[in-house]
N, C-alpha and C positions, 0 to 999 in steps of 0.2 A: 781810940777805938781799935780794939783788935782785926788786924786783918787774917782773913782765910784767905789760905789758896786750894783752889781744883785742881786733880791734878788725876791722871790715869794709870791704873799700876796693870801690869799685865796679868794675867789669871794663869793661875799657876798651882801647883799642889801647895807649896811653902813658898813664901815668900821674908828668907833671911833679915832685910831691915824693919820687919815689922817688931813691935812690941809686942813680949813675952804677955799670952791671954788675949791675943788677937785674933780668934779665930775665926769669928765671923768675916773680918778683912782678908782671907785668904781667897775667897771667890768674889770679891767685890772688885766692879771694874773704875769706878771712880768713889775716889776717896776724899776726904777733907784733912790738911794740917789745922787744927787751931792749938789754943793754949793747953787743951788737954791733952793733946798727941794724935794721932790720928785714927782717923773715922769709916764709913762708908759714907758717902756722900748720899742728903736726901733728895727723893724728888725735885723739890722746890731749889731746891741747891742746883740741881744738876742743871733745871731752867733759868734759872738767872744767869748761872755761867754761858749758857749759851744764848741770853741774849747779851749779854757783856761780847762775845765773840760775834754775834750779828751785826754790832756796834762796831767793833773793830774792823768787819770786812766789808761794811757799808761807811765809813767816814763823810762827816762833813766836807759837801765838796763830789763827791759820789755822785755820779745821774741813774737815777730811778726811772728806767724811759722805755723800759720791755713789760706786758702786761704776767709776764710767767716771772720776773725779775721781783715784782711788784708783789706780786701773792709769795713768794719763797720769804720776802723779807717782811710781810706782816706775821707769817704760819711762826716765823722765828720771834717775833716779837711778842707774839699775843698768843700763839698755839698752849697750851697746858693749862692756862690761865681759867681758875675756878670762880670766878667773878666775870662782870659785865664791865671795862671801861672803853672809852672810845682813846685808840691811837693816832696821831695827826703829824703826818711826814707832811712838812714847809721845804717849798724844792720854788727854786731859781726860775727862770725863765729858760732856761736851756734845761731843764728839771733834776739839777746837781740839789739833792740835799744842805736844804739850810738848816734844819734841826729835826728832832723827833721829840713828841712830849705825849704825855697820857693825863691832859688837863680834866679828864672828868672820868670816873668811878662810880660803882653801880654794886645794886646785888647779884645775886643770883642769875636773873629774867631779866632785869631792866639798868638801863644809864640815863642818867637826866646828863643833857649834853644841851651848851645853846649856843647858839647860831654870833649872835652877837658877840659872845667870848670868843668863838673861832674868830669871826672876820677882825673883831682887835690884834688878836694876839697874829695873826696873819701880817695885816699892817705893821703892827710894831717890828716885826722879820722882814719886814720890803719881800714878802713872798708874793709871787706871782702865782703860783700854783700850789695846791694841797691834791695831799691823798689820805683819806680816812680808814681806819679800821676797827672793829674791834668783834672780840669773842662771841661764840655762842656759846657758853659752860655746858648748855643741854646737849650739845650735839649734832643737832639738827641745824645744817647750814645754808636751808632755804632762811632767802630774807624775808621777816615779817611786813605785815601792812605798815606799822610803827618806822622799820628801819626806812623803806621806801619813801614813806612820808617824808620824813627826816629829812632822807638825801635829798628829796626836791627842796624843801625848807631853806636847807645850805645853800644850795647851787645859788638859788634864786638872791640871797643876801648875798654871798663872795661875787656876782655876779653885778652887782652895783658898785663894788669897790674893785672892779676889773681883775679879780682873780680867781682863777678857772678850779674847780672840784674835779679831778680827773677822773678819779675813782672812789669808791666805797667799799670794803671787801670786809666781806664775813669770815672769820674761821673759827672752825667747826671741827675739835681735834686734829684730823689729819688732811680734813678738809679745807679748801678755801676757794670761796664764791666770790667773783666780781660785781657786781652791779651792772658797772656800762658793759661789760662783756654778755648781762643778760639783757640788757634795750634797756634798763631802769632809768637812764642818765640820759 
């Protein structure tokens, strides 16, 4: 598989190592190397690089344990995202990052998300603790009656198998809501 790298070029009038017909690359602030040579880097590009770089300054092993910590690293995970899926940080008893996955996808408006795959796939991590997130594509990062439900749903299931739902956080572009931060929890 070919690999891309992201990479930042400074904005400039000229920029000497570009290729001859590159003109659009001359105000571009990130760029793409592939086999073609290089690019202006797309949107969607530009957010997978920086959840690759969320990744790297969150590492497994990382504690997830400040509620402003918590919203900065789902806004990074899940922010630009034109889809519905639910994100699921499995954190330790001391709340060090065991993993991050995005076991369920959605459209638009909606994620079928269930309870029963969380609490497996929790168990299968010896996670003691989760923390849930996932996008609103529309905007609006009041939580629905849907997502509320949900959260009680979860709580109530990881809560038989003694492990805690800390939070559930909405984001919402450049917004992002807590749940327990608004009494949902």
């Amino acid at each position: 598989m070919l690999q891309r790298s992201l990479f930042a070029l400074p904005i400039v009038p000229a920029i000497p190592a570009l290729p001859a017909g590159a003109g659009e690359l001359e105000h571009a602030a990130l760029c793409v190397r592939d086999a073609a040579g290089l690019r202006p880097a797309t949107p969607i590009e530009i957010m997978d690089a920086g959840r690759r770089a969320i990744d790297a300054s969150i590492p497994r092993g990382a504690q997830l344990n400040h509620p402003d910590q918590v919203k900065e690293y789902f806004l990074a995970k899940l922010g630009g995202m034109q889809r519905e899926v639910m994100g699921i940080a499995y954190l330790t008893n001391q709340l060090q990052l065991i993993a991050y996955e995005e076991p369920f996808g959605g459209t638009l408006s909606q994620c079928a998300a269930y309870p029963r795959e969380v609490v497996k796939r929790a168990l299968q991590l010896n996670a003691a603790a989760i923390l849930i997130g996932h996008p609103h594509p529309s905007g609006l990062a009041s939580p629905s009656s849907a997502d509320i439900e949900f959260t009680r749903q979860i709580q109530k299931a990881l809560q038989l198998v003694d492990v805690r739902l800390l939070d559930h956080v909405i984001v919402a572009g450049n917004q992002v809501v807590s749940l327990a931060q608004q009494g949902h929890m």
